[in-house]
N, C-alpha and C positions, 0 to 999 in steps of 0.2 A: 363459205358462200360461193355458190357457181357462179362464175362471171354472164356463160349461157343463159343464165333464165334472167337476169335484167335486161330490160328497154335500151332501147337503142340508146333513148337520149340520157341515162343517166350512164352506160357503156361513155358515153361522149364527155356528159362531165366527170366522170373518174379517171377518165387517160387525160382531160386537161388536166387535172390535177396531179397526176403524174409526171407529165410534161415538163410543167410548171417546174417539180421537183428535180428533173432533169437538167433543164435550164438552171436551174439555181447552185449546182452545181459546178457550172461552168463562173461562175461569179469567183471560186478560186482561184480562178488566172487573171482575172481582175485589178487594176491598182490598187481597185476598194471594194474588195469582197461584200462586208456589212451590205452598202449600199447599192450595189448590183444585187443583192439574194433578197431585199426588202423591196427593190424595184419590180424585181420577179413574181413575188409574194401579193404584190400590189396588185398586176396590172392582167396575173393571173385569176387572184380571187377575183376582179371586177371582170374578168373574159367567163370566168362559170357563172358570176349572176347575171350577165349580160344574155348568157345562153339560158337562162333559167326563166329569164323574166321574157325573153322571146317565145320558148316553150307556151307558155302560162299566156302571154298574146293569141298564139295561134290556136288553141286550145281553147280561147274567150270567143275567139272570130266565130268559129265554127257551128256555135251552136246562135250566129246571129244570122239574120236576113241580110242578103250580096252585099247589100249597097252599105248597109251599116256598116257591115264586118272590112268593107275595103277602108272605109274613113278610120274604122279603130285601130287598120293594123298601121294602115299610113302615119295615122299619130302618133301609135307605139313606137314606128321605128324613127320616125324624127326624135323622141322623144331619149329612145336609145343613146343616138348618135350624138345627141345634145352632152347627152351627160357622161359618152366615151370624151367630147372636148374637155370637158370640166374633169375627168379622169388626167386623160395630158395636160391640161393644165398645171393640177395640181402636183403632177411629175415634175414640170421643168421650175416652178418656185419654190418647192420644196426642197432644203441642202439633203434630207437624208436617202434620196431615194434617185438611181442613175436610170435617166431617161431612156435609155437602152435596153435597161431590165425592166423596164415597165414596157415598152414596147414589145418586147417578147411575151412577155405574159399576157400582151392582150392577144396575141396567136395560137395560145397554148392550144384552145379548146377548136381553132380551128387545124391545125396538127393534127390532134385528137380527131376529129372528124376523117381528114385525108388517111389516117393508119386505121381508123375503124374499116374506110372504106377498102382498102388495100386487102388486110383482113377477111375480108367477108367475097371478095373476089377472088381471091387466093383460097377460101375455104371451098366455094362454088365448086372452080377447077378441080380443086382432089377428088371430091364429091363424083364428078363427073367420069374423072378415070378408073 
């Protein structure tokens, strides 16, 4: 599979999810490996369907009239943001999973985004010489 012929936004969740695996890596040097690479795993998997289910918003907006599509997306993303708290939440009462590494994971796919973009700038340039 060529990486070139996929969509940007799924280019984005595959390097989150790279990322993620990058980061979790680093859970080796860890006091507590187990629960740094579960925290990662955690807060990663909820940062690609966080980017998934935004996708899938903006994509619902689109095909509504202005004024609707601003109240849908404003809900979506309260609605988002609600359920990243209930994400941390369930980090910090939960014994098995290190607050840390779920914090990280919820970065992955914005990572992912900053190196796609890096990426694609850096490809321009050659392009251009």
């Amino acid at each position: 599979m060529k990486i070139n012929n996929l969509s940007l936004e799924t280019k984005i969740m595959i390097g989150g999810g790279c990322v993620s695996l990058v980061l979790m890596l680093f859970g080796f040097v860890t006091a507590d490996p187990l629960k740094f690479m579960l925290g990662v795993l955690f807060g990663g998997l909820y940062s690609i369907l966080n980017f998934r289910l935004m996708q899938l918003s903006f994509e619902k907006a689109m095909k509504m009239p202005s004024a609707q599509a601003q109240k849908y997306i404003q809900t979506r993303y309260f609605l988002r943001y609600l359920i990243t708290g209930v994400v941390i939440y369930v980090a910090i009462i939960n014994p098995w999973l290190n607050i840390i590494g779920v914090l990280l994971g919820l970065v992955a796919v914005k990572i992912s985004v900053l190196v796609n973009s890096f990426l694609e700038k850096k490809s321009v340039f050659e392009n251009k010489a």
